[in-house]
Each structure stands twice: as structure tokens, then as C-alpha cells.
C-alpha positions as a printed NumPy array, in Angstrom:
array([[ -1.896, -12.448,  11.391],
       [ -1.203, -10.822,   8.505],
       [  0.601, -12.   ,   5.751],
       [  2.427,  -8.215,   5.506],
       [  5.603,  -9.932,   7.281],
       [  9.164,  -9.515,   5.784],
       [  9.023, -13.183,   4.402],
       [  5.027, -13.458,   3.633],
       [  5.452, -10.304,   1.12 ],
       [  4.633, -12.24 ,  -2.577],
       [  8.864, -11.295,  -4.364],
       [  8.944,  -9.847,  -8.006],
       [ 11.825,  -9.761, -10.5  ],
       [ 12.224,  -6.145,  -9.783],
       [ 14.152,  -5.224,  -6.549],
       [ 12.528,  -1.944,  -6.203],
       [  9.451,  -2.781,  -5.951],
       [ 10.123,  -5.65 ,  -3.214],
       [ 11.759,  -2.971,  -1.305],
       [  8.36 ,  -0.401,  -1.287],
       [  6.621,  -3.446,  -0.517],
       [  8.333,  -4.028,   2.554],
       [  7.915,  -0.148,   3.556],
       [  4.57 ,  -0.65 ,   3.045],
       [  4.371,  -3.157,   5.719],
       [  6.353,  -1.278,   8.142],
       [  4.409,   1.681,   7.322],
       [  1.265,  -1.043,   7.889],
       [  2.783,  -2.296,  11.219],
       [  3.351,   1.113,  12.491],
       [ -0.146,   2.446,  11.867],
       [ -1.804,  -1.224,  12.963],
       [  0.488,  -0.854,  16.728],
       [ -0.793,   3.004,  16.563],
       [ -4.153,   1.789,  16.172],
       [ -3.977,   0.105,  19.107],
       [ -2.086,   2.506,  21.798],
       [ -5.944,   4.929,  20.699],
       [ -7.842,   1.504,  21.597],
       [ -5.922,   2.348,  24.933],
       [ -6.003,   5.802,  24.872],
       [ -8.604,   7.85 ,  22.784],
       [ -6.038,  11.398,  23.572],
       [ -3.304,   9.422,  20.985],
       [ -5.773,   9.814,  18.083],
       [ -3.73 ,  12.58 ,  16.509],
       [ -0.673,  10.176,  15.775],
       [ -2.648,   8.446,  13.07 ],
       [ -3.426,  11.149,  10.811],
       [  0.85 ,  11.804,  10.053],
       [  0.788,   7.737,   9.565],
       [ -1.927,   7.723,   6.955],
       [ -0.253,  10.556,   5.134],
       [  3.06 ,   8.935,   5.067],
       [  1.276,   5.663,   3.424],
       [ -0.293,   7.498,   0.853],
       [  2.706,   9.665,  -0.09 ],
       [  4.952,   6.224,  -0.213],
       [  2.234,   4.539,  -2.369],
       [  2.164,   7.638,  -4.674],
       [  5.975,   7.778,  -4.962],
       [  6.098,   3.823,  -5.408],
       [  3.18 ,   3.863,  -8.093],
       [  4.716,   7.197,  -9.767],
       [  8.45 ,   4.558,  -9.766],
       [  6.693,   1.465, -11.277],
       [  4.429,   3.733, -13.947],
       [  7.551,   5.082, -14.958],
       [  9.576,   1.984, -15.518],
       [  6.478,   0.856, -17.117],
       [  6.41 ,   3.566, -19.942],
       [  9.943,   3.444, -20.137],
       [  9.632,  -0.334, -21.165],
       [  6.455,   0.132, -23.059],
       [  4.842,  -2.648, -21.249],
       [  1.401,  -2.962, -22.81 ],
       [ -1.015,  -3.123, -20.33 ],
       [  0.36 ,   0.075, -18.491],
       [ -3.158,   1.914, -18.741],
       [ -4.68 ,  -1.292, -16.342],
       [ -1.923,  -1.354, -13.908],
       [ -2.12 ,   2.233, -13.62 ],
       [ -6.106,   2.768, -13.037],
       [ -5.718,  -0.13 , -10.475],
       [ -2.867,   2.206,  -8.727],
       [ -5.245,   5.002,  -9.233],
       [ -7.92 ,   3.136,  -7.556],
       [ -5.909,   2.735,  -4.601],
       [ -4.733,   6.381,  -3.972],
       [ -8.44 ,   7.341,  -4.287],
       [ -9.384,   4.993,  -1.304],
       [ -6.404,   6.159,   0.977],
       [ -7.776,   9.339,   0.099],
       [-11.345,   8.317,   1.557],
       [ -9.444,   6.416,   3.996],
       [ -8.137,   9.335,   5.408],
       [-10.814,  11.832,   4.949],
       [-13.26 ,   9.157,   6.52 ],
       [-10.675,   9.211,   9.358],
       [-10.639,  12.852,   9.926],
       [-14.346,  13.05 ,  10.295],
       [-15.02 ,  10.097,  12.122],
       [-11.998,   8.735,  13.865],
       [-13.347,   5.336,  13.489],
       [-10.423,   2.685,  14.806],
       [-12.623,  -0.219,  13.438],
       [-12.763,   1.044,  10.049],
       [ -9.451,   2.091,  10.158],
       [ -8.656,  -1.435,  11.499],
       [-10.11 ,  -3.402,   9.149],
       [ -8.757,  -2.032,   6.452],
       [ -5.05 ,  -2.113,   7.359],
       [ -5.757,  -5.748,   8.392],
       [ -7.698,  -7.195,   5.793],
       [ -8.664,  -5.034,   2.861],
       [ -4.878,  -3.561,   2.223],
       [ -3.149,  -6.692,   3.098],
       [ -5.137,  -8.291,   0.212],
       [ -5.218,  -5.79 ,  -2.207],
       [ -1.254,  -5.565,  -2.323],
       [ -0.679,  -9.127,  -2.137],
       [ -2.795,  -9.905,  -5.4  ],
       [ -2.13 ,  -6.661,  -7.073],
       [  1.54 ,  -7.928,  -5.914],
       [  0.796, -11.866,  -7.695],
       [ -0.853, -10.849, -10.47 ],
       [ -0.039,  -6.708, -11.811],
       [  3.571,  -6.074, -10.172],
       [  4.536, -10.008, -11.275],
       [  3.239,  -9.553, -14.669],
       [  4.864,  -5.925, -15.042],
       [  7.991,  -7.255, -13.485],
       [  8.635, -10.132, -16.028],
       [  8.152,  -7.928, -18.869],
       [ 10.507,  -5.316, -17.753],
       [ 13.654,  -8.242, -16.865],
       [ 13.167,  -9.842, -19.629],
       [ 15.455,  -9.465, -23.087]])
């Protein structure tokens, strides 16, 4: 099981960001029990695609939040955080186009499982905490 539950998602000092988290893993849930009703039935592969989209738009709108909060508190290492959020929003990208011309579940599978799930929760321990402290503090 993942550790995208409510309680498993890593907490930072900045309530915002918590709460995108745990859209993220909704989002996650949503797409992973999707995944599974094509396993079933190959005819429901066009309710991923609207899924995928909705992920990447939330992770855009999340990053865009958090890079702005970052300027805003001139928290030094703002160029890093935000070429590791850049990174991600490239792979959805691939994510999706590989989707499109492959409808492959396993890929897809895998990485809403494992390579997500571990990307946001130490992007989540390490970046987010980091940016998080700085911002809250005096």
C-alpha cells in the first residue's frame, strides 16, 4: 500500500501545502481505482486521460502557490525547488503523452504506485520541509 493515505502524507509548517498534498492523493486514489475498472474493462480507457489532466493542472497550480510564497519570502534556494517542480510537470507531461499513444495500464500503474508516491514524499521531507521552515519562521 501506498503511503499516499490521509495520515501517511509527510506534514509541513505550511497548511497549504498539506492540503494540495492530500488532493494529490485523492487525485492519486482516483486515477489508481480508474486504473483498475480498464484492467476490467479495456472500453473505460477514456476516463484516464481527464484524470491525468486534472493531476497535472493541480500540481501546476500547487507548484505556481509554493514558488510564489517562495519569492515572496526570498527563500534562497528557490531556483532548486523550482527546477525539481519543473522536473515533475515535464514527466506528467510524458506521462500523459506516453498514455495517449500507448495506453499502457502498467506504466501508468507503476508510476502512480511507486515512482509518484516517492517522489512527493521526499520532495515532501526534504524541499517542501525545508521551504516551509523558512517561510514560518521570524
Amino acid at each position: 500500500m501506498s503511503y499516499l493515505t490521509k495520515h501517511g502524507i509527510p506534514k509541513v509548517a505550511l497548511d497549504f501545502i498539506n492540503d494540495d498534498h492530500e488532493e494529490a492523493a485523492r487525485l492519486i486514489s482516483e486515477i489508481n481505482q480508474t486504473i483498475a475498472k480498464i484492467e476490467i474493462d479495456s472500453n473505460d480507457k477514456n476516463l484516464i486521460l481527464p484524470l491525468l489532466e486534472t493531476l497535472l493542472g493541480h500540481k501546476g497550480t500547487h507548484f505556481e502557490k509554493e514558488e510564489s510564497s517562495m519569492k515572496e519570502a526570498q527563500f534562497p534556494a528557490i531556483s532548486q525547488h523550482k527546477q525539481e517542480h519543473d522536473r515533475l510537470l515535464n514527466e506528467l507531461k510524458a506521462l500523459i503523452d506516453h498514455w495517449k499513444h500507448y495506453q499502457d495500464t502498467h506504466s501508468l500503474k507503476t508510476y502512480m504506485n511507486e515512482i509518484f508516491p516517492l517522489w512527493l514524499k521526499n520532495h515532501t521531507i526534504t524541499m517542501d520541509h525545508a521551504t516551509a521552515l523558512f517561510i514560518t519562521s521570524p
